[in-house]
N, C-alpha and C positions, 0 to 999 in steps of 0.2 A: 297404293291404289292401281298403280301400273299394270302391277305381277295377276293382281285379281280381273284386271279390265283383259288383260292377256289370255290368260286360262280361260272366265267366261268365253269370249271370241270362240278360240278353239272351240269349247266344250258344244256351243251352238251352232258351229259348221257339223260337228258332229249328229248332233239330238237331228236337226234339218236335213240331212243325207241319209239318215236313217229314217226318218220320219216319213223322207219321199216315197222309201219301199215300203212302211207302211201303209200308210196309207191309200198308195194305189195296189195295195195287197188289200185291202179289207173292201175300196171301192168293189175291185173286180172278184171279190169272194171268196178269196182265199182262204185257208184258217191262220191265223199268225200268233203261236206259241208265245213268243216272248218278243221282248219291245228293250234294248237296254244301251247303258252309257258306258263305257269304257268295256275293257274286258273281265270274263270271269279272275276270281273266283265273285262271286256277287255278295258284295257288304248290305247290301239294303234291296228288297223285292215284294212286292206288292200284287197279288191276282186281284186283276177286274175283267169281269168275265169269264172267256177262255183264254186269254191272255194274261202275262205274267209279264209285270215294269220291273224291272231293277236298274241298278248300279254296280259297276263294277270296281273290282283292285285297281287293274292295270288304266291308267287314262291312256290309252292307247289308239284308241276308234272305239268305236260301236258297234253292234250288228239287230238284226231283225230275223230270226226263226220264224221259217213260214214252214209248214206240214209241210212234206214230200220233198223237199228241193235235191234230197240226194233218193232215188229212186227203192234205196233198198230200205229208207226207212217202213214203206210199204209191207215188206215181208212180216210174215208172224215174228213177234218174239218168245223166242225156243228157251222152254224152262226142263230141267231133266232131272226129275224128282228120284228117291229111293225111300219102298216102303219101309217103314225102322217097328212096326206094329197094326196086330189086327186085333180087335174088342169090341164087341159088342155094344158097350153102352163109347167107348169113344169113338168107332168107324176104324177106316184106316187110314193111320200115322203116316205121314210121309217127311221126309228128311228137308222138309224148305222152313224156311221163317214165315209165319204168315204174315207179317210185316211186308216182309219183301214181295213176298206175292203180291197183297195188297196193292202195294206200291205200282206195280208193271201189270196188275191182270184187273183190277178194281174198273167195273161200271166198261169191260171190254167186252167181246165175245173171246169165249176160250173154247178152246178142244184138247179132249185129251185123247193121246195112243197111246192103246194096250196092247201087247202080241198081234200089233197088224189091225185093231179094232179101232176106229176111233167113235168118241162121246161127246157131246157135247155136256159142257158145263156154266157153272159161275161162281163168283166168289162174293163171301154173304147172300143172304138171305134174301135183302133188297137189294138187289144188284138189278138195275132197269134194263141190262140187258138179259136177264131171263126166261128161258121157256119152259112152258110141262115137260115135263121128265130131266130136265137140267140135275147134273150131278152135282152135290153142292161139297164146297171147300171152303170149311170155317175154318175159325180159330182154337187150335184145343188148349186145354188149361197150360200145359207146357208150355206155349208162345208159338208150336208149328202147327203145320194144315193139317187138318184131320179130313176126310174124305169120305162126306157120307150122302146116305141115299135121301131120295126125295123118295114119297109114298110110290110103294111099290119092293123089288128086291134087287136093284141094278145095281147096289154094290157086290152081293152075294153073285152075280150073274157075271163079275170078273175073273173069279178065280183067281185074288192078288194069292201072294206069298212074301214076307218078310224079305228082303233082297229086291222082290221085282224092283223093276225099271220102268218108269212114267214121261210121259214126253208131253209135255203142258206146252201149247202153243196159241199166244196170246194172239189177237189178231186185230187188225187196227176195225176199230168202227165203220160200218159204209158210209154212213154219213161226213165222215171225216175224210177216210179215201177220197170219196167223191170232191173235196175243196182241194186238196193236196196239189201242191205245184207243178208237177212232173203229169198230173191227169187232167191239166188245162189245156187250152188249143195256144197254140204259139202266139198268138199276136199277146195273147193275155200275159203270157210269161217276159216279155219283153216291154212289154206298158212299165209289169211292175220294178224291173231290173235297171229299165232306162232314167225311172224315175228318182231315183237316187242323184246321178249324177246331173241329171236335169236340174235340178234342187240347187248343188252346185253352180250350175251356172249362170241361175236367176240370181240368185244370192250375189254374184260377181257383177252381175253386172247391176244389178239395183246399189251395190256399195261405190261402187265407181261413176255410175249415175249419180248419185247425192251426194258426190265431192263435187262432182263437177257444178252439180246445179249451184249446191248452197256457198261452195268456197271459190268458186270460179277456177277459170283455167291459169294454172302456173307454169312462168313464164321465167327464166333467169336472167338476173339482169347484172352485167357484169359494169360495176361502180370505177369510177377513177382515183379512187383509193387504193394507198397499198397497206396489202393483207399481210404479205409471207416475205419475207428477206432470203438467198440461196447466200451457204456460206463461203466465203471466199470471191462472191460474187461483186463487180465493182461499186453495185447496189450500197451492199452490206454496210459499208462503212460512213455513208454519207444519208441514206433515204431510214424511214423510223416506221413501223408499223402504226396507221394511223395516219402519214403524211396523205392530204391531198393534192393531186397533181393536176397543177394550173395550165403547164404550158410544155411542150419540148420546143428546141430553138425557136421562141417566140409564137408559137401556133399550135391550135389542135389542143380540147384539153377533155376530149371522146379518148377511148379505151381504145379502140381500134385506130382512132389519129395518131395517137402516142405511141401504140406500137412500130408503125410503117414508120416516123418522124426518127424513132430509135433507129430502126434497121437501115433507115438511108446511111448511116452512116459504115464504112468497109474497111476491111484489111486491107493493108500493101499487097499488091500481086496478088495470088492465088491464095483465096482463102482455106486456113488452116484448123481446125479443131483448137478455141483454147485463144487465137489470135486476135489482138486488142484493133481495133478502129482507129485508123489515121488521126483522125478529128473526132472532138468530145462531142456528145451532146450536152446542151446548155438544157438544166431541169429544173421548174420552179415550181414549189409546192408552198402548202402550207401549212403550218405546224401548229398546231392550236390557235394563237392570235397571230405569229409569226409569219413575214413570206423570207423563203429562204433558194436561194440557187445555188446548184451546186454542177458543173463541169465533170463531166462521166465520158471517158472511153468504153464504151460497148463491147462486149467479146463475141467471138463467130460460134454460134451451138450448131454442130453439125446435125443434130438430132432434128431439130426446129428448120434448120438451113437458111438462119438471118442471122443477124446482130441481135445483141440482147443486155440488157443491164443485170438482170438478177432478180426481180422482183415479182411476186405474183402480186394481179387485182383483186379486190373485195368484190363481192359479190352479195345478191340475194335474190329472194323467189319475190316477185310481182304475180299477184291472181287477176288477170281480167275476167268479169261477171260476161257470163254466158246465157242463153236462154235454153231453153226445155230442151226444144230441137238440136240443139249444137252441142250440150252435153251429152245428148244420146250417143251422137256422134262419134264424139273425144272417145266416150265409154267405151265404143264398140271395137274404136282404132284401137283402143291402149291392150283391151284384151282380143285384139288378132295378134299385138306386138308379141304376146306374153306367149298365145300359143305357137305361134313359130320361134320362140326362143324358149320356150319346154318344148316343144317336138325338137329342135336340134339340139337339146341340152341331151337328150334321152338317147337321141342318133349316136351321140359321141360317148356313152359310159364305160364303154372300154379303152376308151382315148386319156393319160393323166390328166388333159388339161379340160375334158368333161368330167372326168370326176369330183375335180374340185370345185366345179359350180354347185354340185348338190348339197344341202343340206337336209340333215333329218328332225324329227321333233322339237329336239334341244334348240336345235339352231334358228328355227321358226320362230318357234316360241319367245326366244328368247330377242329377238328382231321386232317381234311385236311390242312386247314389255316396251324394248327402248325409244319408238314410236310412238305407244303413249305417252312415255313421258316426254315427248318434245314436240308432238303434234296430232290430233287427232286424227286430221284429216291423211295422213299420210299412212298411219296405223290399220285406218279403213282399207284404202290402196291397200295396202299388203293382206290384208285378210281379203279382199277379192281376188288378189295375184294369187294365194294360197288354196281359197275355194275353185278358183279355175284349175289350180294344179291338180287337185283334189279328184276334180271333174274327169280331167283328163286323163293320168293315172289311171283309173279306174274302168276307163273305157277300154287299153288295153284288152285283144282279145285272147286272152289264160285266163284259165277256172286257177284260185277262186276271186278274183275279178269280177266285177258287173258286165266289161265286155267279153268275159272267158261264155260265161251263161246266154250272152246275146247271139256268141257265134253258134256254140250249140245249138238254139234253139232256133235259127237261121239253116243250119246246116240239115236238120230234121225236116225242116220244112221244105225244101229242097229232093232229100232222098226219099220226102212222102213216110218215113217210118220212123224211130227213136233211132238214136244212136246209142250204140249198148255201152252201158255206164262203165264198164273196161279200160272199153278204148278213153273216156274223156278222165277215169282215174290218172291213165299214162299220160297222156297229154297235160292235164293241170300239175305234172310234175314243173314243165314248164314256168307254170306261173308261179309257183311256191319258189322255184330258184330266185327268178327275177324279183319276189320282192322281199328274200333275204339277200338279195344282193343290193338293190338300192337301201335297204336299211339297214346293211353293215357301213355302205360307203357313206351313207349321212351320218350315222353314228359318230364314225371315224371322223368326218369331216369334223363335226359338230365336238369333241372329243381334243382333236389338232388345235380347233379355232379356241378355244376353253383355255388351254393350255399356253396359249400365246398372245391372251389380253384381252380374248373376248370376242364380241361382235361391237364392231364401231359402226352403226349406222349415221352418227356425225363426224 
């Protein structure tokens, strides 16, 4: 149940980030092609409308196709036919599939160039986008276009020949151009761009809000029990996992009493690394129904720089219940914590001991799995931590990023004119580096940690 409670998670940070650019694409009028969940190739797709729902192979992300967003889809698409025959009762033969045709020219405007002439046409009969004297391009019994006249002799008025060369140039609808992303006014482009990550960070923070509210704030509370024995420690051989500690030399039986009571006790002269304490301290616990004392010399841990027995305390998480207000709160600190510890996580990727904080899919993922199984509310926590990375990440300004398209579309508005799509091809080299390089190094991360026992979230 874990592994499915895991993947859904993911799979809805996803639909939800995609969903954002949806949606504020269709509010503000754009046209939006496809809608889909993972990446191509697509196992399952569904048209409603002029949009197109799928699923993909890869669970990798999603994405949202909106008309225009890359400027050249704009341009005609250029088809470059060759006559193979000319007849009377077929027209003329031209070297395409009419399938294919179909496929790229079907219910568009077309034109075609002849020696410097250009036609207009259409393909079928009913083709809504046609006009009187439209040159028409069926299908002939062989399966290719045949190219014949509408009433009148405008085939005959070509003068083709067997070999000619045809230049069919498909051309986007105006009605379509006019929605396309690149021929909106800037605030529009950046509604719909922001909205994604926005999504992101509602999401984070409405999951971190409803831990807080409904599980309250967790608090660790360190018990005077012991948990861990250190081996060779004077501990080791006298204290038992599970003993309760009543007392040191007759007082204090607080976790922090116990420790200072321990440390009073010193080495001869100058303390050394490893060096046992003058005088024991006297430790009374309890052992099941048992009280038991036991006389322990302390050693100096230069690391800690006191006395010490050996022994770690038990511990656990205490939730105090909070109200509306003060969760909001919790919510809002824990994810400021997160964004300045992913902005300096990010600062350091070329640092080894940044790289090894990252993790990539597997390791998410896999972090989540094992928080379900041992707590919901903590699994929530991390799919907010994850939806805010998500956020962030993506703000990043490199195309193809959300923030690569925000700075563009800022930088335009600035220079008063388009930035020619060149320049921001060279420039989103940039961003393609950097997010095969975080997803080599989480791979890897992710890869290492597999390799050597897992992810221990307890």
């Amino acid at each position: 149940m874990s592994y499915l409670l895991a993947f859904g998670g993911f799979a809805a940070l996803i639909i939800l980030h995609e969903a954002g650019h949806f949606v504020a694409a269709k509010a503000v009028g754009m046209r939006v092609e496809r809608f889909a969940l993972f990446f191509p190739p697509l196992i399952f797709k569904r048209r409603r409308g002029e949009t197109e729902y799928g699923i993909g192979a890869i669970p990798l992300g999603g994405y949202v196709k909106i008309t225009g967003m890359n400027p050249r889809e704009l341009r005609p698409d250029e088809i470059v036919a060759h006559v193979t025959g000319i007849g009377d009762e077929r027209g003329v033969i031209l070297d395409v599939p009419y399938r294919e045709l179909a496929a790229r020219a079907l219910g568009r405007p077309l034109t075609l160039e002849v020696a410097g002439a250009t036609h207009s046409a259409r393909v079928g009969s009913s083709s809504p986008t046609g006009r009187a004297g439209d040159l028409l391009l069926r299908e002939d019994a062989s399966g290719a276009v045949a190219l014949a006249e509408p009433p009148g002799d405008e085939v005959n008025r070509l003068s083709l020949r067997v070999g000619d060369s045809i230049r069919l140039l498909v051309e986007v609808p105006p009605e379509v151009a006019a929605r396309a992303y690149f021929r909106q006014p800037v605030w529009k482009r950046i509604v719909v761009i922001v909205a994604g990550p926005a999504v992101n960070l509602v999401i984070a923070f409405v999951l971190v809000f409803g831990v807080y509210a409904v599980q309250g704030n967790p608090v660790d509370q360190t018990l005077n029990r012991v948990a861990s024995l250190e081996v060779g420690a004077p501990a080791a051989g006298s204290l038992a996992p599970g003993d309760r500690i009543l007392s040191v030399d007759g007082s204090g039986s607080d976790p922090t009493a116990i420790a200072k009571a321990i440390s009073s006790h010193h080495c001869s002269g100058q303390a050394v690394p490893g060096c046992r304490a003058t005088t024991p301290a006297r430790i009374t616990v309890r052992r099941r129904d048992r009280l038991l004392t036991f006389s322990l010399a302390p050693f100096y841990d230069a690391t800690a720089k006191r006395t010490r027995l050996g022994f770690g305390f038990d511990g656990r998480t205490v939730y105090h219940q909070v109200g509306l207000a003060h969760a909001a709160s919790l919510g809002i600190q824990e994810l400021w914590g997160v964004t300045r510890a992913t902005a300096d996580a990010f600062s350091k990727i070329f640092e080894p001991s940044g790289r090894k904080q990252l993790n990539g899919v597997v390791g998410a993922y896999s972090v989540i799995q094992q928080e379900f199984s041992f707590d919901v509310g903590n699994a929530l926590r991390v799919l907010a931590i994850i939806s805010l990375a998500l956020a962030l990440f993506n703000l990043f300004p490199f195309l193809p990023l959300d923030g690569g398209h925000v700075f563009w579309a800022l930088a335009e508005k600035v220079r008063g004119r388009a930035v020619p799509v060149a320049v921001m091809e060279r420039a989103s080299v940039v961003g393609f580096m950097l997010v095969l390089l975080l997803g080599y190094v989480g791979l890897s991360n992710d890869i290492h940690t597999l390799s050597n026992g897992g992810f221990h979230v307890r």
